[in-house]
C-alpha positions, 0 to 999 in steps of 0.5 A: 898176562896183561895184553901189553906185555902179551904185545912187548913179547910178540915176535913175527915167526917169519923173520921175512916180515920183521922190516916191510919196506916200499919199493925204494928202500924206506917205509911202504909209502901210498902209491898216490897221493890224492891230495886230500883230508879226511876225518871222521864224524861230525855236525853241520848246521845248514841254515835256510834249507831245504826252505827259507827260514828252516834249519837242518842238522847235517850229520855224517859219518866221515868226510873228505877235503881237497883242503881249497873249497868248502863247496868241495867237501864231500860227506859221507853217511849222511842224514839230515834231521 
């Protein structure tokens, strides 16, 4: 049997967890919102550094955005090549 007919006969034995839902009724929502983006990997040029005339590679793994300034990104599994 192929893995996507093994899912499309799937059934939950409990039949409590057949429909989580949040606290007010609807789907189970985050608690809070931080108001931030995250993504995954990626690359970043940063010209001038560490010394005038250099150029490093910025590679990290994930990041995170508040969305308004670029200066508050943060990165994550960071290094530099």
């Amino acid at each position: 049997m192929k893995t996507l007919e093994k899912l499309e006969k799937f059934q939950l034995e409990n039949s409590k967890l057949e429909n989580v839902v949040g606290g007010q009724g609807g789907p189970a929502q985050p608690s809070f919102d931080l108001g931030m983006q995250t993504t995954g990997a990626g690359e970043e040029q940063i010209n001038d550094w560490p010394a005038p005339g250099e150029t490093t590679c910025c590679t990290y793994t994930s990041d995170m955005w508040d969305g308004s300034n670029p200066s508050t990104m943060l990165r994550f599994g960071t290094t530099y090549s």
